[in-house]
C-alpha positions in Angstrom: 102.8 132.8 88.0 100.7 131.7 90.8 99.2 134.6 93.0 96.8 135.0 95.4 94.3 136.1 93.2 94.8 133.1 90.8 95.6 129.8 93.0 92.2 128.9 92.0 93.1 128.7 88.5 96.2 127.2 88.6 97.9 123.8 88.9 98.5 122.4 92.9 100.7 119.8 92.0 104.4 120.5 93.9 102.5 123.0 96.6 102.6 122.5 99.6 99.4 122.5 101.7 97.8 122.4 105.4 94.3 121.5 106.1 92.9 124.0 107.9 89.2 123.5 108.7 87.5 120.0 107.7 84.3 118.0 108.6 87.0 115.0 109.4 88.8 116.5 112.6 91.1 114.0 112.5 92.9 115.7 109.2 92.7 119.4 110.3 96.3 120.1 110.9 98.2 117.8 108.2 100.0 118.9 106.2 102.5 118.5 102.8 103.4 118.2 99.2 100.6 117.7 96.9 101.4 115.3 94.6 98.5 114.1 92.6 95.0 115.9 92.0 91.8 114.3 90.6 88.0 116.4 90.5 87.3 115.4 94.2 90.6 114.4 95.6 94.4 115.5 96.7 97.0 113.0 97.2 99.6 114.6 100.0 102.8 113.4 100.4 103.3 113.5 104.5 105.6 112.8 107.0 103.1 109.7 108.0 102.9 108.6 104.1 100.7 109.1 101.2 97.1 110.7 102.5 94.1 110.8 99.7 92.1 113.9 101.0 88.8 114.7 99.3 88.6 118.3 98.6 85.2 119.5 98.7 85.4 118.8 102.9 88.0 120.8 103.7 89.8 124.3 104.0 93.4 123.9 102.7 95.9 126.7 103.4 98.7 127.8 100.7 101.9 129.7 101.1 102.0 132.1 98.0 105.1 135.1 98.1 105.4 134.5 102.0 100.9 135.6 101.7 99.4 132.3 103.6 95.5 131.3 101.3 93.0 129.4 102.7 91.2 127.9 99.5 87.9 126.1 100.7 87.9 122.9 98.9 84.4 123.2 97.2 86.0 126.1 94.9 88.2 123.8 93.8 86.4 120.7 93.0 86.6 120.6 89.5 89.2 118.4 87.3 92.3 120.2 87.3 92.0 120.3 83.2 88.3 122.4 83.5 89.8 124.5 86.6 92.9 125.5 84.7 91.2 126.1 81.1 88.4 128.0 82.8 85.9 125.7 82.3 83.0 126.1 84.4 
């Protein structure tokens, strides 16, 4: 179960997501369902289309049990695989 004391160690794929802080202003604010991951990337499903956002630039806020995360990216820049085995 993901919590927010875990999110970091669990699959994103199917959350939903909102950039919150970036060194791209032109993404803070979107928003959707992630739905593809790779070591430096997400792949958000948006109203506009299919966005590739790289991780490591950006804040990205989570809805967890009605609790709203904000994850900054370069926690999270790892293959899934390593992040969720807890690889380091």
């Amino acid at each position: 179960m993901i919590t927010a004391d875990n999110i970091t160690s669990h699959e994103f794929i199917g959350l939903n997501t909102m950039i919150v802080k970036s060194t791209n202003p032109q993404v803070i604010g979107l928003n959707g369902r992630i739905i593809n991951e790779t070591k430096s990337m997400f792949t958000i499903n948006t109203e506009k289309g299919t966005k590739s956002i790289a991780k490591d630039t950006s804040s990205w806020k989570f809805s967890i049990d009605g609790k709203e995360i904000v994850v900054a990216g370069s926690k999270i820049t790892k293959r899934p695989f390593d992040r969720i085995g807890g690889k380091t």
